[in-house]
NUTOR-492062 format. One record per atom (N, C-alpha, C): residue in one letter; atom name; x, y, z. Coordinates in Angstrom, 3 decimals, padded with zeros to 6 digits. Example, Ala and Ser with C-alpha at 12.3 -4.5 7.8 and 13.67 -1.06 7.14 Angstrom:
BEGIN
aa / at / px / py / pz
a / N / 013.190 / -005.690 / 007.800 .
a / CA / 012.300 / -004.500 / 007.800 .
a / C / 013.200 / -003.300 / 007.800 .
s / N / 012.850 / -002.250 / 007.080 .
s / CA / 013.670 / -001.060 / 007.140 .
s / C / 012.900 / 000.030 / 007.870 .
//
This chain:
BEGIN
aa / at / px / py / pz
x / N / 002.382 / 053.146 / -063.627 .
x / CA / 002.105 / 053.689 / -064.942 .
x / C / 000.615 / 053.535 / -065.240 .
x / N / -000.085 / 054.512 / -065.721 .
x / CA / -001.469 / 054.786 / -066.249 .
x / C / -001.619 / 053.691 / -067.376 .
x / N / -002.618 / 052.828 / -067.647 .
x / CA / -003.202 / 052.038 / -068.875 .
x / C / -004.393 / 052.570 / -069.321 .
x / N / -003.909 / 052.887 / -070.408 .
x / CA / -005.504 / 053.003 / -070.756 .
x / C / -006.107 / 052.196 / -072.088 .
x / N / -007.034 / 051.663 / -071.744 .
x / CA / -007.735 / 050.178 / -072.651 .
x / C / -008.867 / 051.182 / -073.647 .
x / N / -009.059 / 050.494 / -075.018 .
x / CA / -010.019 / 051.107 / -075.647 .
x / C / -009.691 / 050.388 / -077.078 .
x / N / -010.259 / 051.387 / -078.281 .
x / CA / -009.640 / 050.385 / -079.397 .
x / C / -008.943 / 051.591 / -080.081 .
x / N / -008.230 / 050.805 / -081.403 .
x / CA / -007.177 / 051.542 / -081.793 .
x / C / -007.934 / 052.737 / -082.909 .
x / N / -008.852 / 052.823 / -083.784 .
x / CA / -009.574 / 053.225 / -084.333 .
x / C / -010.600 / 054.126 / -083.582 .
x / N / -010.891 / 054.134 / -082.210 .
x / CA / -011.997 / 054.880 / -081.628 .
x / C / -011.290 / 056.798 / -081.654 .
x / N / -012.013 / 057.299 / -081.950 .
x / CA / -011.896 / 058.995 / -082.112 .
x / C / -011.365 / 059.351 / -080.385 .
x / N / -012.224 / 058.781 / -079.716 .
x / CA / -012.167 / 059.320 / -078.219 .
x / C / -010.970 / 058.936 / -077.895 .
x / N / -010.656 / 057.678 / -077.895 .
x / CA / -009.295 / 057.089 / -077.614 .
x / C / -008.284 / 057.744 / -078.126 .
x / N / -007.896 / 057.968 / -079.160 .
x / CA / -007.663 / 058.684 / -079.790 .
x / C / -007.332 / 060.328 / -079.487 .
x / N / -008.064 / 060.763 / -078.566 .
x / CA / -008.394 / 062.182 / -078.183 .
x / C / -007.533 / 062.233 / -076.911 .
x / N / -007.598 / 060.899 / -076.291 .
x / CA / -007.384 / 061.182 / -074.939 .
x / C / -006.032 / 060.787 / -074.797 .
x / N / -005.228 / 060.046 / -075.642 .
x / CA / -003.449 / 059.432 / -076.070 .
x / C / -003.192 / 060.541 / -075.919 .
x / N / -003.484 / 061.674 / -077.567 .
x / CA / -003.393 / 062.809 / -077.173 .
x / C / -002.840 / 063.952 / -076.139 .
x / N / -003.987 / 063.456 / -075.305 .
x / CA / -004.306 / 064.508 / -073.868 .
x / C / -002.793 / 063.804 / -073.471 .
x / N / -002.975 / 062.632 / -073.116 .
x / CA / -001.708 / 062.028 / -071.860 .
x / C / -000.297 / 062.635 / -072.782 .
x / N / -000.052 / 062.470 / -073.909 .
x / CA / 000.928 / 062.997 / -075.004 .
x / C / 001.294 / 064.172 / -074.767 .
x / N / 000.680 / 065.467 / -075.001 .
x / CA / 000.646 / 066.263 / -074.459 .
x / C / 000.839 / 067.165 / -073.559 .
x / N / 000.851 / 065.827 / -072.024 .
x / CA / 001.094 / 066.518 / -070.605 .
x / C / 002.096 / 065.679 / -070.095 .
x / N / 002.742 / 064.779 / -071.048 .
x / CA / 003.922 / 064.186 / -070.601 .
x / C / 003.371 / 063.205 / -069.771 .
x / N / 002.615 / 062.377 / -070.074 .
x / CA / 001.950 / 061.279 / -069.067 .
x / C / 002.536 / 060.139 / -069.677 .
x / N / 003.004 / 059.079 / -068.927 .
x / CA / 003.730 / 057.857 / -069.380 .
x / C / 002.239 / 056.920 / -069.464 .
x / N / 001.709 / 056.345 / -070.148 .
x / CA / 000.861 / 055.332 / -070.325 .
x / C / 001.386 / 053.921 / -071.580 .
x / N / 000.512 / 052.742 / -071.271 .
x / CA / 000.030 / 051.881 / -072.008 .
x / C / -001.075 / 052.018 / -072.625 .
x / N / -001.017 / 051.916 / -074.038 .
x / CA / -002.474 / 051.806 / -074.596 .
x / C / -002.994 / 050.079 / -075.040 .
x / N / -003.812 / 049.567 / -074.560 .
x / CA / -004.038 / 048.769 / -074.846 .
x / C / -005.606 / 048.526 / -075.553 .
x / N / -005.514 / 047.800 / -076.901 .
x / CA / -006.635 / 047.155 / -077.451 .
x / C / -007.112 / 046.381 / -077.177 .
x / N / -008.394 / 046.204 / -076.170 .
x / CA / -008.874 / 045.543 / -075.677 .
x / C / -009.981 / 044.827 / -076.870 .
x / N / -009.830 / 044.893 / -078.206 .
x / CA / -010.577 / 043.941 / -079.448 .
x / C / -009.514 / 042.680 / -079.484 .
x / N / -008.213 / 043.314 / -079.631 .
x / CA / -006.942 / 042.422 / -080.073 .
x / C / -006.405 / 041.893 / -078.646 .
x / N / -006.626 / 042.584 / -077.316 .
x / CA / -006.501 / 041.883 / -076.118 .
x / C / -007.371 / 041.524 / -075.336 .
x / N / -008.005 / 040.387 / -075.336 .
x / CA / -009.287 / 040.603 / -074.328 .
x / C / -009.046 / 040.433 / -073.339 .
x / N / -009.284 / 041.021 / -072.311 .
x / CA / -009.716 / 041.182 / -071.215 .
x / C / -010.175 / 039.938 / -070.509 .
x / N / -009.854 / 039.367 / -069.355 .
x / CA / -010.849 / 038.076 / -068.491 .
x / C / -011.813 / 038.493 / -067.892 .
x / N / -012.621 / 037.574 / -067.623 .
x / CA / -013.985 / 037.902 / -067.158 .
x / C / -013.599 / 038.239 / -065.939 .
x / N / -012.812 / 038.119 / -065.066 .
x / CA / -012.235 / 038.603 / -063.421 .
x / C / -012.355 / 040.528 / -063.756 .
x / N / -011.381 / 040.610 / -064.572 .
x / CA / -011.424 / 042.071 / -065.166 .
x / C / -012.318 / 043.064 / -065.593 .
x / N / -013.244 / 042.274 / -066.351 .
x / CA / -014.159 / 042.679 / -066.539 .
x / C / -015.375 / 042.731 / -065.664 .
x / N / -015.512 / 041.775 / -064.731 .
x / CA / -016.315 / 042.276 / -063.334 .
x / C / -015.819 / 043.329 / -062.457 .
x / N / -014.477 / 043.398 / -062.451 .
x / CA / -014.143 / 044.168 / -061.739 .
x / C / -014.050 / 045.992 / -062.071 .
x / N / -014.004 / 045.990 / -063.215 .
x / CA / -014.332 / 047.278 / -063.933 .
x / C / -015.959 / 047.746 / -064.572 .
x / N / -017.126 / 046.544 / -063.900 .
x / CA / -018.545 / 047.044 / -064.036 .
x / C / -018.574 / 047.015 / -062.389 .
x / N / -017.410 / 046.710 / -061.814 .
x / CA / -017.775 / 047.206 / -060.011 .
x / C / -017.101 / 048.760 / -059.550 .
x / N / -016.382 / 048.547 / -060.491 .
x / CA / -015.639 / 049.855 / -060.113 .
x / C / -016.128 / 051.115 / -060.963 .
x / N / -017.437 / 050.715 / -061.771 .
x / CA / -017.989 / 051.715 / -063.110 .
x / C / -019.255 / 051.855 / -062.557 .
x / N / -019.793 / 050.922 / -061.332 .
x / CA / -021.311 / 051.531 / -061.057 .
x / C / -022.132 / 049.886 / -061.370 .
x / N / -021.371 / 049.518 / -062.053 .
x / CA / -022.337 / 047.721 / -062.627 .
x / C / -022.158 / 048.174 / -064.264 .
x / N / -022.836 / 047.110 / -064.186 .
x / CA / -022.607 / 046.818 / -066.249 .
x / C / -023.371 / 047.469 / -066.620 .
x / N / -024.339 / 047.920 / -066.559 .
x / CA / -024.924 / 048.921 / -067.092 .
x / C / -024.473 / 050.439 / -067.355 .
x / N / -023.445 / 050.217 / -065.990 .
x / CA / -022.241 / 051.713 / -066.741 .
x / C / -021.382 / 051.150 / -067.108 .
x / N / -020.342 / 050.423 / -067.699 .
x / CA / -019.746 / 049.731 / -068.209 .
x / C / -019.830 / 050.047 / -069.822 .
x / N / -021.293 / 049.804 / -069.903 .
x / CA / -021.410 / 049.866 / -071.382 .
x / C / -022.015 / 051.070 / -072.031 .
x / N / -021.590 / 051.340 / -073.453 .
x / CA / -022.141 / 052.198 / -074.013 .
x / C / -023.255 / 051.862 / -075.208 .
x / N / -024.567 / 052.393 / -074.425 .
x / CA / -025.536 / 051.670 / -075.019 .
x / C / -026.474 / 052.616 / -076.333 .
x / N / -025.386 / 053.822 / -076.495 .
x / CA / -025.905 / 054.686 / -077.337 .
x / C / -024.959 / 054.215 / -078.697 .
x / N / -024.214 / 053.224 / -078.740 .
x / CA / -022.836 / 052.519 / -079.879 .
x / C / -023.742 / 051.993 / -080.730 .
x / N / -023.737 / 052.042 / -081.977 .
x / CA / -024.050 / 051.464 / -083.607 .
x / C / -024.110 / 050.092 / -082.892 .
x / N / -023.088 / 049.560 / -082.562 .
x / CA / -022.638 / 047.752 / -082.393 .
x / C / -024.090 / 047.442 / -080.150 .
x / N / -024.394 / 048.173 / -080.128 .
x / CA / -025.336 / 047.843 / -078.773 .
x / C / -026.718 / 047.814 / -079.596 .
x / N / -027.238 / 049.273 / -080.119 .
x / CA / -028.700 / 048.742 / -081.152 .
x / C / -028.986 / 047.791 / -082.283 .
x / N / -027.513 / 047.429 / -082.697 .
x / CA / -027.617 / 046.120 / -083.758 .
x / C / -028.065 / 044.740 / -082.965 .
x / N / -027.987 / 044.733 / -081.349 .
x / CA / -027.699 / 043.584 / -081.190 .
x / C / -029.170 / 043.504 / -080.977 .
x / N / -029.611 / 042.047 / -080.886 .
x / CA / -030.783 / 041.363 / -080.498 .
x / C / -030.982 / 041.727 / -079.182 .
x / N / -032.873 / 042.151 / -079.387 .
x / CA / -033.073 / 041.981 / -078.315 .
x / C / -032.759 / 041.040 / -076.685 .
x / N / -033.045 / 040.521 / -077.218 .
x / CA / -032.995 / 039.302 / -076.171 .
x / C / -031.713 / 039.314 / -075.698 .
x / N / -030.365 / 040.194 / -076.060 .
x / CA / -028.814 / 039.973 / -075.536 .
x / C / -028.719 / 041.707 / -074.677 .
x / N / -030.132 / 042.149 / -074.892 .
x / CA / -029.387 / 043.647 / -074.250 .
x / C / -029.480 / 043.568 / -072.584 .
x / N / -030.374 / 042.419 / -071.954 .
x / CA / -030.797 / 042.091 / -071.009 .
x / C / -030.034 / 040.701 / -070.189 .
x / N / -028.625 / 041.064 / -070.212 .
x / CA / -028.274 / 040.110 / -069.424 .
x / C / -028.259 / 039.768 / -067.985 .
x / N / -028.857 / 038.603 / -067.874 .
x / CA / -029.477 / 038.213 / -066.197 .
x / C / -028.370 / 038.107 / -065.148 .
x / N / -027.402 / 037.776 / -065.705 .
x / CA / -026.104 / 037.280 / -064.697 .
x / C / -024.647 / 037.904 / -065.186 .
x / N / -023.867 / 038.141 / -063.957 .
x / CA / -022.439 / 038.183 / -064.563 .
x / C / -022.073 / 037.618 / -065.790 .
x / N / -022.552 / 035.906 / -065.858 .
x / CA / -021.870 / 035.100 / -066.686 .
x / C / -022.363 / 035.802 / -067.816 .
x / N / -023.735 / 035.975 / -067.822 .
x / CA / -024.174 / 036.366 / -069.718 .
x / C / -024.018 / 037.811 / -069.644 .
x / N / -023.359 / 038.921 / -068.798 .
x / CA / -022.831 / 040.365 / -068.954 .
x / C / -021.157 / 039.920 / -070.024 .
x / N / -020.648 / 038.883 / -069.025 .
x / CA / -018.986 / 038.436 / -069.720 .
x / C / -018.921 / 037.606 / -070.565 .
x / N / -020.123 / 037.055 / -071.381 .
x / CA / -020.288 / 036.500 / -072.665 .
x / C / -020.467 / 037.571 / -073.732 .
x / N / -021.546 / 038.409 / -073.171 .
x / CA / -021.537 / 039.701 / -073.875 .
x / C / -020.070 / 040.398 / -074.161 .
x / N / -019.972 / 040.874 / -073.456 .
x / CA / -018.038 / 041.810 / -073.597 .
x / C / -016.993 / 040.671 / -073.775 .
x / N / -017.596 / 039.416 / -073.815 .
x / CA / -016.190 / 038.506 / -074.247 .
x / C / -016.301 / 038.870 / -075.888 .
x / N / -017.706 / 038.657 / -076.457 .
x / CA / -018.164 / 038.815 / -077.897 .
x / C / -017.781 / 039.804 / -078.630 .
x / N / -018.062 / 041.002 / -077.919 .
x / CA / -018.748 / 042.355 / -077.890 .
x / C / -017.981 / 043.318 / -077.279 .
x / N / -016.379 / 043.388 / -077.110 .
x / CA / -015.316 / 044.070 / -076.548 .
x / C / -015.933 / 045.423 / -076.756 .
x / N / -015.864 / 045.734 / -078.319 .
x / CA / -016.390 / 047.318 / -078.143 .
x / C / -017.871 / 047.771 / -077.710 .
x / N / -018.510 / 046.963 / -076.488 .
x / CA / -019.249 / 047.957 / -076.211 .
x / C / -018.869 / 048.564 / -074.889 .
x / N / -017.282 / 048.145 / -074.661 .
x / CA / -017.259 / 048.554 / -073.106 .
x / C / -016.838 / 050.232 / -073.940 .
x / N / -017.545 / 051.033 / -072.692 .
x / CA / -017.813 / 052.909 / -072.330 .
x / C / -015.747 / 053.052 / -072.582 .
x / N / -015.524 / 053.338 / -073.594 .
x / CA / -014.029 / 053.881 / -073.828 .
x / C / -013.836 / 055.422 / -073.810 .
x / N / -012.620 / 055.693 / -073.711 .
x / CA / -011.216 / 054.617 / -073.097 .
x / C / -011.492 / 053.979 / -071.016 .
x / N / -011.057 / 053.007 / -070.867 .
x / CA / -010.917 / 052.776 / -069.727 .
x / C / -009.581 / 053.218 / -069.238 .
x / N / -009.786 / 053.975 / -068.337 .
x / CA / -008.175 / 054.383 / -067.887 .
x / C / -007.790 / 053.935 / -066.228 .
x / N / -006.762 / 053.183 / -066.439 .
x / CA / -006.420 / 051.833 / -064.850 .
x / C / -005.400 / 053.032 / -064.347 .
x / N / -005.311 / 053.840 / -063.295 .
x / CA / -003.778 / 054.689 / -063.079 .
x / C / -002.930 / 053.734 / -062.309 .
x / N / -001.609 / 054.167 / -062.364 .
x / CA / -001.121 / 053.342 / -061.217 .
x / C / -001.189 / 052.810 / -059.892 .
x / N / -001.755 / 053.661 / -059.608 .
x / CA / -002.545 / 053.430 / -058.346 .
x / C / -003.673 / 052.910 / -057.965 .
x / N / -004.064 / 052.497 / -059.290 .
x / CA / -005.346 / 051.573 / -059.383 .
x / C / -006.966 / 052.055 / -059.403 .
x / N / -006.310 / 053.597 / -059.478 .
x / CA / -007.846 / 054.379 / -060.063 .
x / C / -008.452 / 054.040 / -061.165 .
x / N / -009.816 / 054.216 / -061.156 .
x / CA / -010.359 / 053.832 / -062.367 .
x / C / -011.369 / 054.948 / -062.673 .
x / N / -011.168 / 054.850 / -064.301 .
x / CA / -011.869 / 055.830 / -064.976 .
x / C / -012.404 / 055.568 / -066.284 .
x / N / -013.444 / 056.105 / -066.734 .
x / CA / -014.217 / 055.471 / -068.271 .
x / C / -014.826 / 056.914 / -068.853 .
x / N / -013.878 / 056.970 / -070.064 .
x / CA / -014.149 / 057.604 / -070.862 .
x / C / -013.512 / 058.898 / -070.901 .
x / N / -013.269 / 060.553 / -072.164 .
x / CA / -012.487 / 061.571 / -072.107 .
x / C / -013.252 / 062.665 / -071.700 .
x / N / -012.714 / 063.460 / -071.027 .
x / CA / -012.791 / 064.849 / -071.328 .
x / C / -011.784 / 065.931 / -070.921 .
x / N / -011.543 / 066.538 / -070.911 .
x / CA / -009.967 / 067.242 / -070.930 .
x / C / -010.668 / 067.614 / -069.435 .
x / N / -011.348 / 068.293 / -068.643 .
x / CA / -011.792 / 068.655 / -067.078 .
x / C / -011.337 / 067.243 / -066.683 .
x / N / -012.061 / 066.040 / -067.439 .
x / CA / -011.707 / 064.805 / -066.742 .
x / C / -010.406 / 064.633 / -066.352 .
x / N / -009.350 / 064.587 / -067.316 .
x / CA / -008.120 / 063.860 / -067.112 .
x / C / -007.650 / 065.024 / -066.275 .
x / N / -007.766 / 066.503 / -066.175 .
x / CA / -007.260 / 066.930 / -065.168 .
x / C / -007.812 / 067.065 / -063.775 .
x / N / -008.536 / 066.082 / -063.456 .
x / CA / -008.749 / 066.078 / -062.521 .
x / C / -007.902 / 064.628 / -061.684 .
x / N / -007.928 / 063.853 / -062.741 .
x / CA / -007.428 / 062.193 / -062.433 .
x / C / -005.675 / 062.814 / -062.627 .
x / N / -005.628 / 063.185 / -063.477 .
x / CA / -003.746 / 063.626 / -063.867 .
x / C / -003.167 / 064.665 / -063.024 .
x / N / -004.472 / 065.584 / -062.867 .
x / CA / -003.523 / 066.912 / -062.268 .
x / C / -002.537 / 067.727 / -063.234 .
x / N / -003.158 / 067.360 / -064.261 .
x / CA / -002.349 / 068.618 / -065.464 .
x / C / -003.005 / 068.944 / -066.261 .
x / N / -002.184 / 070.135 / -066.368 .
x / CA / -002.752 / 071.522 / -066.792 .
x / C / -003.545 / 072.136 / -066.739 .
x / N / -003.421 / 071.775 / -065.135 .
x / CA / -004.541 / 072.483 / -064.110 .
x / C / -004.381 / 074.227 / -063.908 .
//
């Protein structure tokens, strides 16, 4: 079964329930504000996103509020202090398929390419 992580309030997230709704896709939605995520997880989805720098969305209200000095993290550890803090700046929705594909973020070309519907 497809998961897809994001928050419950995000428009995109939101867009993309939708999409899976729509094409008869069985998923989990999970809130990753109200569920966090472990730091194992979260390395493993800035390895499977390119690194933390794709991971995050650094064009978000909540990334230019933050202090300088936190946009520059040196190590894993202070990337997963960041997103332990700072859940919503991970690039939403994250979508896990069953098969263990990984994907970040909507667009209707997107999911039919990962879903194969309504192709």
């Amino acid at each position: 079964m497809t998961t897809l992580y994001g928050l419950k309030n995000c428009d995109t997230c939101g867009k993309a329930t939708k999409w899976l709704d729509r094409f008869g896709i069985a998923y989990e939605f999970i809130d990753y504000r109200d569920n966090r995520q472990s730091p194992e997880t979260l390395k493993d989805w800035a390895g499977k996103a390119g690194g933390w720098d794709a991971l995050i969305n650094k064009s978000s209200t909540t990334w230019r509020q933050l202090p300088e000095n936190r946009k520059s993290p040196g190590s894993d550890a202070e990337w997963k202090l960041l997103l332990k803090e700072y859940p919503q700046l991970i690039r939403r929705p994250v979508i896990i398929t069953g098969e263990g594909g990984f994907s970040q973020g909507f667009s209707d070309n997107g999911f039919k390419k990962i879903f194969g519907a309504g192709a």
